[in-house]
Biopython code that builds the backbone (N, CA, C, O; Angstrom):
import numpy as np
from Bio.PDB.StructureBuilder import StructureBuilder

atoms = [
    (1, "UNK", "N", (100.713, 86.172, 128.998)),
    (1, "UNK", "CA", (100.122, 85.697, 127.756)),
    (1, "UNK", "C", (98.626, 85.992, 127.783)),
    (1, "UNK", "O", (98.002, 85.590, 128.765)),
    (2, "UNK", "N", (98.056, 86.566, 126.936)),
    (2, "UNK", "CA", (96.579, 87.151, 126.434)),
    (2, "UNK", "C", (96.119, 85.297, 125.983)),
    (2, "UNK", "O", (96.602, 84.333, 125.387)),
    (3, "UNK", "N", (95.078, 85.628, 126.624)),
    (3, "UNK", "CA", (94.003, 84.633, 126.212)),
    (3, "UNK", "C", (93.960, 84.509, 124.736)),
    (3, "UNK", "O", (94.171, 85.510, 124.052)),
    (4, "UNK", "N", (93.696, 83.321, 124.169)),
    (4, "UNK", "CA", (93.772, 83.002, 122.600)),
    (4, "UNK", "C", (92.498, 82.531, 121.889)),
    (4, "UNK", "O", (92.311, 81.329, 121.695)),
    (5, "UNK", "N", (91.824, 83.248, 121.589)),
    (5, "UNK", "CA", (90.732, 83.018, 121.394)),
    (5, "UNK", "C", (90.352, 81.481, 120.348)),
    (5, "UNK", "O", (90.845, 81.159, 119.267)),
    (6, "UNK", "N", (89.605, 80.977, 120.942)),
    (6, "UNK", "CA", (89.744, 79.025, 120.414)),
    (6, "UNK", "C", (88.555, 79.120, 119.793)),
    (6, "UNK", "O", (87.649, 79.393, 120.581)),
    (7, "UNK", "N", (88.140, 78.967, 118.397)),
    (7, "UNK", "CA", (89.314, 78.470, 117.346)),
    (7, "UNK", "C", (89.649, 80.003, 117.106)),
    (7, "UNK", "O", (88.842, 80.927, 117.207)),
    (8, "UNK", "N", (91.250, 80.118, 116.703)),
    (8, "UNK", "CA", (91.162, 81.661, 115.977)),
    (8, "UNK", "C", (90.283, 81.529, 114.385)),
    (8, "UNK", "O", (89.953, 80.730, 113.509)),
    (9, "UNK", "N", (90.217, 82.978, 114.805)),
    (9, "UNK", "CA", (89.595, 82.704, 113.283)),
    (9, "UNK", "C", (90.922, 84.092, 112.518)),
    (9, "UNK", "O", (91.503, 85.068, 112.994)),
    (10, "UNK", "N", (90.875, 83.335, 110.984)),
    (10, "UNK", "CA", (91.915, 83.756, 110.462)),
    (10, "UNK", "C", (91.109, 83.874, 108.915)),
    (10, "UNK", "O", (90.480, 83.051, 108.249)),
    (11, "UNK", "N", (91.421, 85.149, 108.731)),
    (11, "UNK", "CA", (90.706, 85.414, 107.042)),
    (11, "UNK", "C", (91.856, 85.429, 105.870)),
    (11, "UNK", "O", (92.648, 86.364, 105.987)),
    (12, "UNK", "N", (92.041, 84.707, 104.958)),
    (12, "UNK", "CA", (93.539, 85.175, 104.008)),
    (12, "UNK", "C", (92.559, 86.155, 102.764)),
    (12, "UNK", "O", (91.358, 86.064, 102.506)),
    (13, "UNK", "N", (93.218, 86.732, 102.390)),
    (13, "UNK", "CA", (92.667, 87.787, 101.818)),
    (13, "UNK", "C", (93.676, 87.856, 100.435)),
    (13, "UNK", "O", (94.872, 87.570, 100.496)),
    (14, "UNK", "N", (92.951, 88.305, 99.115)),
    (14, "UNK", "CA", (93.127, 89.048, 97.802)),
    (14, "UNK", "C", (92.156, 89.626, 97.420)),
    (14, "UNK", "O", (91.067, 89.742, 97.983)),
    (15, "UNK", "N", (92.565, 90.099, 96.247)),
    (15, "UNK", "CA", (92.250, 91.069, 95.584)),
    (15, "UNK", "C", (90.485, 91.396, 95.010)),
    (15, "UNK", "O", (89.669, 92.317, 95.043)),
    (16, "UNK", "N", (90.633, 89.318, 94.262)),
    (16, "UNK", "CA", (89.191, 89.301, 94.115)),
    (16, "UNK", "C", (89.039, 88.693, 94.623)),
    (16, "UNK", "O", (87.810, 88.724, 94.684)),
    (17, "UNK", "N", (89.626, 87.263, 95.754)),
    (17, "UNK", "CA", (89.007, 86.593, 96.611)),
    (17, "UNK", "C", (88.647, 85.430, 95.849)),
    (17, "UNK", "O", (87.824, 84.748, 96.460)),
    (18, "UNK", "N", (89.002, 84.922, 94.627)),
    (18, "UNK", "CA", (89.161, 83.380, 93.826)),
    (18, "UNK", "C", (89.965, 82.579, 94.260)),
    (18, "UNK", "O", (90.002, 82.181, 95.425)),
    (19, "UNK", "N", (91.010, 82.118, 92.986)),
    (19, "UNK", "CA", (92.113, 81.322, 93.247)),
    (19, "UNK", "C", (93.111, 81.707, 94.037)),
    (19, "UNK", "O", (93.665, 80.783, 94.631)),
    (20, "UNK", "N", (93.565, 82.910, 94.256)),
    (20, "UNK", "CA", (94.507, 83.082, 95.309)),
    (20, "UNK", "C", (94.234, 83.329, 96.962)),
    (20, "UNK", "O", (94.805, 83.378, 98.051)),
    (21, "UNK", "N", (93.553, 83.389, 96.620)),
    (21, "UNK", "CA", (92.866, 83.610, 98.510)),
    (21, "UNK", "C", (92.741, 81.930, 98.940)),
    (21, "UNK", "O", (93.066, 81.456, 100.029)),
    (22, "UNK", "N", (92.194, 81.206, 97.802)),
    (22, "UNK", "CA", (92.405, 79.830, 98.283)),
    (22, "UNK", "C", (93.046, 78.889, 98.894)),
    (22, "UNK", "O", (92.862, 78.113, 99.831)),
    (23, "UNK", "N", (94.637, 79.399, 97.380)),
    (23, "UNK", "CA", (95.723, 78.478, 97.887)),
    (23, "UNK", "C", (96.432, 79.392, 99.197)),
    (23, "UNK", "O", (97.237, 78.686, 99.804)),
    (24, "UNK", "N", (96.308, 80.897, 99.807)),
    (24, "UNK", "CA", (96.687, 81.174, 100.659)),
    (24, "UNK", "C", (96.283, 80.371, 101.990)),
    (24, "UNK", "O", (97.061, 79.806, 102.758)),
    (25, "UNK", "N", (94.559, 80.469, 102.106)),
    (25, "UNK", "CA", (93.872, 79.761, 103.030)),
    (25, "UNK", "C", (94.621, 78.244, 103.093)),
    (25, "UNK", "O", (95.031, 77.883, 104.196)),
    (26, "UNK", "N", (94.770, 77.529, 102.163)),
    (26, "UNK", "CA", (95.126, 76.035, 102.176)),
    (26, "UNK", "C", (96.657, 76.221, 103.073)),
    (26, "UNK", "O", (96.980, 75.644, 104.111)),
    (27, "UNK", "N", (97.391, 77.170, 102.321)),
    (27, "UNK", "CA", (99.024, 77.223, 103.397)),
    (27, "UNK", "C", (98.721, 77.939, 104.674)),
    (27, "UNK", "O", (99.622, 77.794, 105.501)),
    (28, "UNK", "N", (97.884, 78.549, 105.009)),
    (28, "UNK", "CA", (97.786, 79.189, 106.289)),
    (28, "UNK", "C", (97.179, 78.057, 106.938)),
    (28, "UNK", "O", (97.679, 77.858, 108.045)),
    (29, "UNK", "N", (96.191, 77.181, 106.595)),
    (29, "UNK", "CA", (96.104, 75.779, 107.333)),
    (29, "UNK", "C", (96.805, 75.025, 107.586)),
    (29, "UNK", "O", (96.432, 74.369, 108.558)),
    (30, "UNK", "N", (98.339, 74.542, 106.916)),
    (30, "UNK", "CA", (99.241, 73.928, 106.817)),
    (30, "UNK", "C", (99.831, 74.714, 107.986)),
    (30, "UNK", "O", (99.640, 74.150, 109.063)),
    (31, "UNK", "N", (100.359, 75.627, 108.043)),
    (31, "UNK", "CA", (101.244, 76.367, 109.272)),
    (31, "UNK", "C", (100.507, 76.366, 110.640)),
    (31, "UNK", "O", (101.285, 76.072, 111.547)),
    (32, "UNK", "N", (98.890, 76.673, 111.172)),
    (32, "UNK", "CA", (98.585, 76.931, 111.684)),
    (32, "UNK", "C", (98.388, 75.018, 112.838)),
    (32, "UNK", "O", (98.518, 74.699, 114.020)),
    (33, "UNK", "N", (98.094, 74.432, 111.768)),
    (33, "UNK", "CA", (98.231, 72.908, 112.141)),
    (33, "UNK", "C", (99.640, 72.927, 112.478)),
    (33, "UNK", "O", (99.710, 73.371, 113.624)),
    (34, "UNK", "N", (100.761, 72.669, 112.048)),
    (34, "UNK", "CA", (102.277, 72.555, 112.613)),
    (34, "UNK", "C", (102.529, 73.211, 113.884)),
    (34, "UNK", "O", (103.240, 72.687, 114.741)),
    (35, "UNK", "N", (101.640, 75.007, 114.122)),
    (35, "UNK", "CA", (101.984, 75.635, 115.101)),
    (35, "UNK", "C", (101.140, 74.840, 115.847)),
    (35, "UNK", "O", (101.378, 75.359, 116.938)),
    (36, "UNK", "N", (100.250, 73.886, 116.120)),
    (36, "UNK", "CA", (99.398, 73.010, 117.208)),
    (36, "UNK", "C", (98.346, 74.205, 117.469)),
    (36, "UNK", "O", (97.736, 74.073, 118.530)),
    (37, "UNK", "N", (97.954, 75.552, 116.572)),
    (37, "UNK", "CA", (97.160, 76.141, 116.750)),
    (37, "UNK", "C", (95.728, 75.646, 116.198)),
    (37, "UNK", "O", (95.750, 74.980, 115.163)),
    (38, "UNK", "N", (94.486, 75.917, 116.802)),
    (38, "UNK", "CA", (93.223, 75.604, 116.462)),
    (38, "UNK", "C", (92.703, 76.556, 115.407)),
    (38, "UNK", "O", (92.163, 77.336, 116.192)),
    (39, "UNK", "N", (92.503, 76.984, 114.427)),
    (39, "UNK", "CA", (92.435, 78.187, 113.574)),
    (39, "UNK", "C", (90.779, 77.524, 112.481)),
    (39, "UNK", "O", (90.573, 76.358, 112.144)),
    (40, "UNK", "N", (89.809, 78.858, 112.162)),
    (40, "UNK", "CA", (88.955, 78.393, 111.093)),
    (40, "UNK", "C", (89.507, 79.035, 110.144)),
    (40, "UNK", "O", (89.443, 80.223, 110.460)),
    (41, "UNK", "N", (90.029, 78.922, 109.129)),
    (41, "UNK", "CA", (90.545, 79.745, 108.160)),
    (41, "UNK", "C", (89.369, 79.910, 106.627)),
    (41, "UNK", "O", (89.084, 78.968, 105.887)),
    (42, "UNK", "N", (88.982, 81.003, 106.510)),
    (42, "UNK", "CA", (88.581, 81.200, 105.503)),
    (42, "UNK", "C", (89.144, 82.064, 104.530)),
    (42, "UNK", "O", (90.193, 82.669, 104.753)),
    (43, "UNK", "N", (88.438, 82.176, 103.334)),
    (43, "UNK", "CA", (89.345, 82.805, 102.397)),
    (43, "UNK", "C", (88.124, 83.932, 101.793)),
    (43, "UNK", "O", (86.933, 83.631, 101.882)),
    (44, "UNK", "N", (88.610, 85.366, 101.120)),
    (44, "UNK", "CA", (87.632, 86.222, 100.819)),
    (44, "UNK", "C", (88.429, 87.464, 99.928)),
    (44, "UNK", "O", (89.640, 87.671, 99.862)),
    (45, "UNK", "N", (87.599, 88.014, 99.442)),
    (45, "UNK", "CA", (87.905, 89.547, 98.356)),
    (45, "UNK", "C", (88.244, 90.426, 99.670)),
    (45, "UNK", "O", (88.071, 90.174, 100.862)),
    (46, "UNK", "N", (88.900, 91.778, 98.880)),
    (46, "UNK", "CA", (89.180, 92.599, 99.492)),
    (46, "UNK", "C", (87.893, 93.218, 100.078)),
    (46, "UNK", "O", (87.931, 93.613, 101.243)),
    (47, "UNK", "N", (86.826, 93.326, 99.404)),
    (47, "UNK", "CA", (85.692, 94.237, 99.757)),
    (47, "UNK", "C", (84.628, 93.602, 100.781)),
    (47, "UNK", "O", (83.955, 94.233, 101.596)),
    (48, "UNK", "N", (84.625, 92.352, 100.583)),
    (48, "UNK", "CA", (84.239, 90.837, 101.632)),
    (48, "UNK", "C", (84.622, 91.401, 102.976)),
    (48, "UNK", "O", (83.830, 92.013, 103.694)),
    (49, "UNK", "N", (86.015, 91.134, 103.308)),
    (49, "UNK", "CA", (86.992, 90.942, 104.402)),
    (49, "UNK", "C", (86.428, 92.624, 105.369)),
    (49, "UNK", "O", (86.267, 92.874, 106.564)),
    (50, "UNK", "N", (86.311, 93.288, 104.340)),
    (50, "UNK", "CA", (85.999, 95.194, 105.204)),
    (50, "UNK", "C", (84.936, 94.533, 106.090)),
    (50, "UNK", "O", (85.434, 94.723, 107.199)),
    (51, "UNK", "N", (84.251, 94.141, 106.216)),
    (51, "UNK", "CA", (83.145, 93.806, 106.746)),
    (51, "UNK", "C", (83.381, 92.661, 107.934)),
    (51, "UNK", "O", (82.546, 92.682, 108.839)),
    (52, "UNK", "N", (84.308, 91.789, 108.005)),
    (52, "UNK", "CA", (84.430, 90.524, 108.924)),
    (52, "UNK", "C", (85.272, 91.285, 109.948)),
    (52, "UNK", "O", (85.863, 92.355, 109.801)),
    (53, "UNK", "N", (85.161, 90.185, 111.433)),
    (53, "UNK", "CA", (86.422, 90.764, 112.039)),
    (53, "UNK", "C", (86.952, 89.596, 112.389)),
    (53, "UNK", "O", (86.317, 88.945, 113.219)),
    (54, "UNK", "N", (88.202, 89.045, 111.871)),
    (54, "UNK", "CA", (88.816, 88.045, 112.331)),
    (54, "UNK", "C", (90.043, 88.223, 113.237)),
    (54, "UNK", "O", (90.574, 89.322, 113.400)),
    (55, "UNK", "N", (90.469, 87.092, 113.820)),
    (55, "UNK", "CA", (91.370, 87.408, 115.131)),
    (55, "UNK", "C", (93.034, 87.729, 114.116)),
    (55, "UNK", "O", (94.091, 88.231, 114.498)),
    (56, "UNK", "N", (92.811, 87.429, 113.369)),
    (56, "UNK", "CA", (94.598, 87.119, 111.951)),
    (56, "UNK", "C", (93.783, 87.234, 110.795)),
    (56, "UNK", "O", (92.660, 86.797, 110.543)),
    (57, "UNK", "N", (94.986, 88.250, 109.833)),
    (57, "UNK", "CA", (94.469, 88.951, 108.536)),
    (57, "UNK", "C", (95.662, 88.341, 108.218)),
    (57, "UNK", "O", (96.696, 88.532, 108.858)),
    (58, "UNK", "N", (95.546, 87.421, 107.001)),
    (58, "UNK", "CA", (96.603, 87.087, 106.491)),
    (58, "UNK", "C", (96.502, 87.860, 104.388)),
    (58, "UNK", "O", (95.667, 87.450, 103.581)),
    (59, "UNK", "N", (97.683, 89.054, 104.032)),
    (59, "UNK", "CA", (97.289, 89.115, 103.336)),
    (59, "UNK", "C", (98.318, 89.862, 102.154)),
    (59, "UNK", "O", (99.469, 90.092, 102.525)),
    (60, "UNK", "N", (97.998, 90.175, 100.993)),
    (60, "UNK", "CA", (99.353, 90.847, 100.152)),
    (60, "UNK", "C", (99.578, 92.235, 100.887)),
    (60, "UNK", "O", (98.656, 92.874, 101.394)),
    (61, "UNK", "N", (100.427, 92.487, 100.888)),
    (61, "UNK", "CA", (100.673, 93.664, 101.263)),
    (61, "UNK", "C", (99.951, 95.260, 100.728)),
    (61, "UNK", "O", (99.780, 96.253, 101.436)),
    (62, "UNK", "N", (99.567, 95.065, 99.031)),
    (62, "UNK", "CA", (99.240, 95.940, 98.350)),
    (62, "UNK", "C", (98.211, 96.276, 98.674)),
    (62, "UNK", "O", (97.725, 97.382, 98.438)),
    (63, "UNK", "N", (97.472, 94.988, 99.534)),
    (63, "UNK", "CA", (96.032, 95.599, 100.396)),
    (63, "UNK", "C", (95.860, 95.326, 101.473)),
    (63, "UNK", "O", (94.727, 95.063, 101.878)),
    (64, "UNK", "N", (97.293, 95.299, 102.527)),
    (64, "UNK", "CA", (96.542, 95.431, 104.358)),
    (64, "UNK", "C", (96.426, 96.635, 104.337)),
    (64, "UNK", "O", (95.662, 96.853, 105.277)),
    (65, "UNK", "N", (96.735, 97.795, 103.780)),
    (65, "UNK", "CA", (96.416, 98.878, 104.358)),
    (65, "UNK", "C", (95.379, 99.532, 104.158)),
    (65, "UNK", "O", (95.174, 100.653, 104.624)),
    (66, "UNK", "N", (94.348, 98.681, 103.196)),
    (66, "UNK", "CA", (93.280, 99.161, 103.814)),
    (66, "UNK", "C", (92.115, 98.302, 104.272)),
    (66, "UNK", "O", (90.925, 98.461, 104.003)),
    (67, "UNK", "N", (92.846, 97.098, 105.226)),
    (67, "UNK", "CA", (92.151, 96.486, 106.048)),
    (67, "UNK", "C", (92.666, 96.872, 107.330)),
    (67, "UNK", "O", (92.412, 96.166, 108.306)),
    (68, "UNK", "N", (93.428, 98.010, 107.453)),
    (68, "UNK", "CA", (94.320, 98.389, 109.102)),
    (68, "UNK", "C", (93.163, 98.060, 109.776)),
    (68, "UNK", "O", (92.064, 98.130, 109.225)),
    (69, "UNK", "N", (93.309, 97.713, 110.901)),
    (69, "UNK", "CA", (92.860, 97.635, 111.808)),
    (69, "UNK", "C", (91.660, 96.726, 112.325)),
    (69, "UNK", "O", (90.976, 96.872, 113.338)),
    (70, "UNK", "N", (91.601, 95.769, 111.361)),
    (70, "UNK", "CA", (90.760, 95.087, 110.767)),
    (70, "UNK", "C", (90.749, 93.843, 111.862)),
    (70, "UNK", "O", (89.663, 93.675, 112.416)),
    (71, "UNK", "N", (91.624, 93.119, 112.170)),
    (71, "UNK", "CA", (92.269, 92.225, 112.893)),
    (71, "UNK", "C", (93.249, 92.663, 114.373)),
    (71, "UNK", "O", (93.456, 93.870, 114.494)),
    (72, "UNK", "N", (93.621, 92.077, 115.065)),
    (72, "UNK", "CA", (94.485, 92.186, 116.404)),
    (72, "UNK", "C", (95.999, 92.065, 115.569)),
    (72, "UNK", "O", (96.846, 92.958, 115.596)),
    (73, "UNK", "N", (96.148, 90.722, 114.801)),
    (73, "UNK", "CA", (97.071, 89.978, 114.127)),
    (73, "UNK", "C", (97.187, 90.055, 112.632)),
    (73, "UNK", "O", (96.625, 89.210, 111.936)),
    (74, "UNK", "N", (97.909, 91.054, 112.093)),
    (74, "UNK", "CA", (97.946, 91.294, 110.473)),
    (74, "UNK", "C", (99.518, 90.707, 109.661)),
    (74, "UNK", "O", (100.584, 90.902, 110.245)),
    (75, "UNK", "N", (99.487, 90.093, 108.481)),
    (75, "UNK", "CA", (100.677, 89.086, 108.185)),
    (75, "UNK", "C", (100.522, 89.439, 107.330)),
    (75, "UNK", "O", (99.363, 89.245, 106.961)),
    (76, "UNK", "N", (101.600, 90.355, 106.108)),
    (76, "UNK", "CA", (101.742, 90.716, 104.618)),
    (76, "UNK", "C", (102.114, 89.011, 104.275)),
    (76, "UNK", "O", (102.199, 88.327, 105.295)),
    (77, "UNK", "N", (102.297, 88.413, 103.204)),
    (77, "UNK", "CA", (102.336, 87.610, 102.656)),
    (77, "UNK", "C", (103.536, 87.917, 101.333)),
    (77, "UNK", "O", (103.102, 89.047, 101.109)),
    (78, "UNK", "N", (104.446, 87.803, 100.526)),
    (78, "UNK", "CA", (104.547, 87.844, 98.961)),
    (78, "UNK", "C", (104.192, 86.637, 98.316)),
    (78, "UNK", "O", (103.590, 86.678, 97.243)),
    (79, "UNK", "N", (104.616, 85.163, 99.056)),
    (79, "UNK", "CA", (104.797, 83.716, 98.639)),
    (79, "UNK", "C", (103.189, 83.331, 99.073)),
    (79, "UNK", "O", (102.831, 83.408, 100.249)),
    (80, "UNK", "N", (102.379, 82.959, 98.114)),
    (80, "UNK", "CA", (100.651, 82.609, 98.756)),
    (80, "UNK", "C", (101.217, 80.852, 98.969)),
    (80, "UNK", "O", (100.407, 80.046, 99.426)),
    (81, "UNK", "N", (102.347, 80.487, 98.675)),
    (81, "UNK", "CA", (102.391, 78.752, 98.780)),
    (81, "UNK", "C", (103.526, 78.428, 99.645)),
    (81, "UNK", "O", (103.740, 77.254, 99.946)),
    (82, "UNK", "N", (104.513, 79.690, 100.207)),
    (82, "UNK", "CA", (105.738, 79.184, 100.383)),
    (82, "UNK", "C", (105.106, 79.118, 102.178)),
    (82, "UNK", "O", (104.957, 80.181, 102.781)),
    (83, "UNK", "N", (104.799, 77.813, 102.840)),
    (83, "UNK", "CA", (104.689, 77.925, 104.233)),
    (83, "UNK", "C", (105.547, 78.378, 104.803)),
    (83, "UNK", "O", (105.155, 79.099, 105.720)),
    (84, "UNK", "N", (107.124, 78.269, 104.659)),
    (84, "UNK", "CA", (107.817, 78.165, 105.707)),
    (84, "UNK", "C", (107.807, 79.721, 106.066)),
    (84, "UNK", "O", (107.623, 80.214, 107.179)),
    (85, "UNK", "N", (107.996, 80.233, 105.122)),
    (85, "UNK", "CA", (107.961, 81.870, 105.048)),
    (85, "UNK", "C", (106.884, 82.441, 106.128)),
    (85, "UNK", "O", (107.137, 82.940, 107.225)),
    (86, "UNK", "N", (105.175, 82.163, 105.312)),
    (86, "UNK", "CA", (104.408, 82.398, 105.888)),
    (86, "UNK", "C", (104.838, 81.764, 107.554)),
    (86, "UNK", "O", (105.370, 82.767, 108.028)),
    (87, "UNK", "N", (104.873, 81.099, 108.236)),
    (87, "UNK", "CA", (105.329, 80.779, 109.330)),
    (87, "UNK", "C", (106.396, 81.476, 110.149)),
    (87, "UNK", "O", (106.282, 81.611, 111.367)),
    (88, "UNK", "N", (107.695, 82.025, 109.283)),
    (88, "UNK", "CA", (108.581, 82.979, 109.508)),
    (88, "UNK", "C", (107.702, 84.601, 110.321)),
    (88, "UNK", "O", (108.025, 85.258, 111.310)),
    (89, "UNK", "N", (106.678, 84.733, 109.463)),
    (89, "UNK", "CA", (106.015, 86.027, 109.408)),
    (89, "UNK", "C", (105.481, 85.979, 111.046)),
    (89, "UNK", "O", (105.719, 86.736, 111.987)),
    (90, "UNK", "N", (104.364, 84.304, 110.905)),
    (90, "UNK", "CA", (103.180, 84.314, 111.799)),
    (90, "UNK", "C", (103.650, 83.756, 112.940)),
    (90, "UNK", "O", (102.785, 83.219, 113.632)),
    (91, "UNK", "N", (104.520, 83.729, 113.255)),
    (91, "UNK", "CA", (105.188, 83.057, 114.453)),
    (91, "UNK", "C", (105.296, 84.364, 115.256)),
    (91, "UNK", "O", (104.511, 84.355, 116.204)),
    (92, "UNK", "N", (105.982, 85.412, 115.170)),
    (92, "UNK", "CA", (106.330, 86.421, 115.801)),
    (92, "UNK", "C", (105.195, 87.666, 116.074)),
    (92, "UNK", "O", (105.223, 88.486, 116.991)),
    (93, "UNK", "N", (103.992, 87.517, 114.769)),
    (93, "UNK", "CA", (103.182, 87.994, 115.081)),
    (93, "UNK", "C", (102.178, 87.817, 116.221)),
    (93, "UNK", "O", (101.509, 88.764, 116.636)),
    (94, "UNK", "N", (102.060, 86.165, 116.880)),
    (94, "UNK", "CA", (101.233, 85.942, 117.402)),
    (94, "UNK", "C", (101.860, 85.587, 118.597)),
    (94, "UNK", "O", (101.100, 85.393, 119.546)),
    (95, "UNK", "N", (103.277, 85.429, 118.822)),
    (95, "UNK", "CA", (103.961, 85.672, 119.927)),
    (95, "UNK", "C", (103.782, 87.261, 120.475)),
    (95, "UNK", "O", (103.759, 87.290, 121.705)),
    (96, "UNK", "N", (103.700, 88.090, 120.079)),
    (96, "UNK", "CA", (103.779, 89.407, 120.055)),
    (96, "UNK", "C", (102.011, 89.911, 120.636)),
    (96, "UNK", "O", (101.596, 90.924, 121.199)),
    (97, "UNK", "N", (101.368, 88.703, 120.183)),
    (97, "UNK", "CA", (99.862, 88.961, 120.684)),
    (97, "UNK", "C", (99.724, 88.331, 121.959)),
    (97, "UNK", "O", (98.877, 88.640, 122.797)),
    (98, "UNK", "N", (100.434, 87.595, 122.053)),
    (98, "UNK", "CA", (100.868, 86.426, 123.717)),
    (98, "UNK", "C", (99.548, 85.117, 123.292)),
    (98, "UNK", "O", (98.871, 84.518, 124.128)),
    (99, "UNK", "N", (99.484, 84.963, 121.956)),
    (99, "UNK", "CA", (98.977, 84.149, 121.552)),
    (99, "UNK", "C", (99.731, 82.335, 121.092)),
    (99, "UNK", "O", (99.116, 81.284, 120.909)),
    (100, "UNK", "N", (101.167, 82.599, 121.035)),
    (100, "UNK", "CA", (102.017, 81.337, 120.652)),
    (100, "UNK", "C", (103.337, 81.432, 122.270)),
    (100, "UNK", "O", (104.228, 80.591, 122.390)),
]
sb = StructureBuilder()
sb.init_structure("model")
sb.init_model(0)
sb.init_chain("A")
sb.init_seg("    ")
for serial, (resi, resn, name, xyz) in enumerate(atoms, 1):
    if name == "N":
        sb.init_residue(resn, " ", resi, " ")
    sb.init_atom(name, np.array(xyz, "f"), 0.0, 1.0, " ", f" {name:<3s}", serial, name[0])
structure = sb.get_structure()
């Protein structure tokens, strides 16, 4: 297991980085608390996020690809509210990082 960097930091990401990046950030807090993970989650625009490097890109699909490489840990999203889903996604991703 890879060291986990405490707190992760986790960016949720859209398009313009308003209302939907919000309620993503709010459910990626909800999951990340259940996983007993320590996480700062912020929320940001697509053109914002080019610039950060967070440890988890949580984001629509129509734009991780051009945040590749942006993050260690990248999570397409479709549901910005449905946790369990999001959790479905981020569970295996961060097992896969030897992070869970």
């Amino acid at each position: 297991m890879s060291q986990r960097p405490e707190p992760l930091t986790v960016l949720a990401v859209c398009g313009l980085g308003m209302g939907t990046s919000l309620i993503l950030r709010m459910t990626c807090e909800t999951v990340f608390s259940r996983l007993g993970i320590d996480a700062h989650v912020d929320n940001t625009d697509l053109s914002a996020a080019k610039s950060m490097s967070p440890d988890v890109l949580v984001g629509q699909g129509m734009h991780m690809g051009d945040l590749e490489g942006l993050a260690p840990v990248n999570v397409v999203v479709d549901d910005f509210v449905d946790d369990a889903a999001l959790e479905a996604k981020l569970r295996p991703a961060l097992e896969e990082a030897g992070w869970l």
